[in-house]
C-alpha positions, 0 to 999 in steps of 0.5 A: 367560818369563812374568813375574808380579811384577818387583822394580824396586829391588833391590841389589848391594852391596860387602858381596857383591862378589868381592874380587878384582873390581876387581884382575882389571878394571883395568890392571896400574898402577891394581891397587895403588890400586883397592878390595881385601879385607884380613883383618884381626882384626876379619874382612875389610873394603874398603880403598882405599889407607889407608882402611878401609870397610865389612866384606865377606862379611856378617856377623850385627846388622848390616844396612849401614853405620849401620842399626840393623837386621837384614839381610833375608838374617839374617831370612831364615835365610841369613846365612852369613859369606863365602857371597856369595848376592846376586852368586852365581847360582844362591843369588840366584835361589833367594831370588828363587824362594822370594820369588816374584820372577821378574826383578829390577833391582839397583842397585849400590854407592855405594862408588866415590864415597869416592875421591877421584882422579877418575881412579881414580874413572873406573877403578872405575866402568868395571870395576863395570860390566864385572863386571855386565854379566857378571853379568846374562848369567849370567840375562838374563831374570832380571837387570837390572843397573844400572851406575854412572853418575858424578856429578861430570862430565856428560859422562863420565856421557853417555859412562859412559850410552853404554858401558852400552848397548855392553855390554848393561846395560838402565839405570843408577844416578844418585845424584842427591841427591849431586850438587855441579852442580846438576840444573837447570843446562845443564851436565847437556844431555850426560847428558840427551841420551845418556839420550834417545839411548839409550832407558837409563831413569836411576835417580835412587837415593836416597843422600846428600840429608840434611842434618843426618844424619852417617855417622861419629863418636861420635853417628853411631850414635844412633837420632836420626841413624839415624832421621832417615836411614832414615825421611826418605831417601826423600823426597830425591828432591824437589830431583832431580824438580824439577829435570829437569822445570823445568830443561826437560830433559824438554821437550828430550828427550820419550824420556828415561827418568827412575826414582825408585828406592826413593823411595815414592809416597805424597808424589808426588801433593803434589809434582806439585800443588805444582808444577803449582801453582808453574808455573801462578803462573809463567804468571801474572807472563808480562812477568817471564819474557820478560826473564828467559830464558822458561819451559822448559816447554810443559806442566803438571809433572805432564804431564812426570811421566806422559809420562816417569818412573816411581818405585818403592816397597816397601810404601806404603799410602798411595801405592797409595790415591791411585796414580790421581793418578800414574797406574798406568803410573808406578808400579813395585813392588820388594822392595829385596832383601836391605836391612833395609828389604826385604819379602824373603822375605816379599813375597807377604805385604806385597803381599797387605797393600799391595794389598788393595782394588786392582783386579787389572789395576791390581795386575798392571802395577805388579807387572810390567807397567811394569817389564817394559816399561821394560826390555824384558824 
């Protein structure tokens, strides 16, 4: 297949999901305890147990939980109650040829982190990933799908990482910002290492990483809180960047793959400078470090970044001014499909927009060429 534009951030959410996914994927003891749909007179929601999530099916003035925004799908005109498009194939590649986009990654759910029992927890994310794979298949040259990875245990992560590649999924989604181990600690070398061993590119997806922002009660729905949530989200990646490199992670492990999935890039030169900046003053107090456990790093910050991740946007002007300061090979563009933040399905436009002054050969590897690389499409 020729591919000419790849979008390296795209979704799958609960909203689309079949609901009787996880009743046909798990063993006949856990069915009563998994996430189900229920009609209720408010329309069919999620529920897990007692707890109501969010409505399934999609419907109109609403773009996701606390959005204030419409989704991309009800700008679009295709918003039909029910009408699963982004999980049905046929409708999701037919919104994918009207936006021009020939091969997507779609990142999941972060929904099976509300449950509370690790054991059910573990369950939910098996059988997630087992329904993607099946999914993917149905358009292997189109689909990339990005199974879930846990954030709780490292070693069931590296294990979770393994089983991606048995099934043939091309990469997996890391909620790096919702972790409660600390990145840079040596209790994550399980993850990094089945990365490496792999070749799976992780993607670091934003969720959670906001701490004044609150997801219920009466001032949840405040254009404060969901201002703060939307317009500050991508800048959580900071902390998870920081960490694999200066915790030494990519130093141990030169091939693993490490994406910054809808974090923009318009920030990234400064937080390389920065860090590169912070390394080189530790260089400086050399007497300290030998007596507390030495450097990780054999090399600049920034030499990590260029030789190991990769970070993706949907528009940012900024970003594409200075992408030489990244490099272009970094660098990976995507439509965030069908999320109210989506260029979708007018992304020809906003690329056209974003892209301006942007030499071709540069334009067309951050619009495939990276991401088809990294993926092995």
């Amino acid at each position: 297949m020729e591919y000419r534009i790849i979008s390296a951030d795209d979704h799958i959410d609960m909203a689309w999901l079949p609901r009787d996914l996880w009743q046909q994927r798990v063993p006949t003891h856990w069915r009563e305890r998994v996430p189900r749909v229920v009609d209720t007179a408010d329309g069919p929601y999620w529920y897990c147990g007692e707890d109501r999530w969010e409505a399934w099916g999609g419907r109109r003035g609403g773009g996701g939980a606390l959005s204030g925004r419409r989704s991309a799908l009800e700008r679009g005109g295709v918003l039909e109650p029910g009408v699963l498009r982004p999980t049905t194939t046929a409708l999701r590649l037919a919104d994918m040829d009207r936006d021009g986009v020939d091969a997507t990654v779609m990142y999941g759910p972060i929904v099976p982190l509300l449950i509370k029992d690790p054991d059910l927890r573990r369950v939910c994310y098996r059988a997630y990933n087992d329904w993607l794979a099946e999914f993917c298949v149905t358009a292997p040259a189109r689909f990339v799908g990005a199974g879930l990875i846990p954030i709780d245990d490292p070693k069931e992560a590296a294990d979770e990482v393994r089983y991606l590649k048995q099934i043939g999924l091309r990469t997996g989604m890391f909620l790096a910002a919702r972790v409660e181990r600390a990145l840079w600690d040596e209790g994550w070398e399980p993850l990094w290492e089945a990365g490496a061993e792999t070749g799976l590119p992780i993607g670091f997806h934003l969720g959670g990483g906001l701490r004044t922002t609150v997801d219920s009660g009466p001032k949840a729905t405040t254009a404060g809180n969901i201002g703060v949530r939307v317009a500050c989200a991508t800048l959580q990646m900071d902390e998870p960047l920081a960490a694999v490199i200066f915790s030494g992670a990519c130093e141990r492990f030169p091939t693993l793959k490490i994406v910054l999935a809808e974090t923009g890039i318009g920030w990234l030169p400064y937080m390389l400078e920065r860090m590169d900046d912070t390394y080189r003053k530790f260089l400086d107090a050399e007497e300290y470090w030998r007596t507390h456990g030495g450097l990780q790093l054999t090399m600049l910050p920034s030499g990590y970044f260029r030789r190991q991740v990769w970070a993706t946007f949907q528009t940012d002007h900024v970003g594409l001014r200075v992408v030489d300061l990244l490099g272009e090979d970094r660098v990976m563009w995507a439509s965030d499909y069908p999320h109210p933040d989506s260029t979708w399905p007018e992304s020809r436009q906003a690329i056209d927009d974003n892209f301006t002054g942007i030499p071709p050969r540069t334009a067309r590897r951050i619009l495939c060429e990276n991401a088809k690389a990294l993926y092995g499409l």
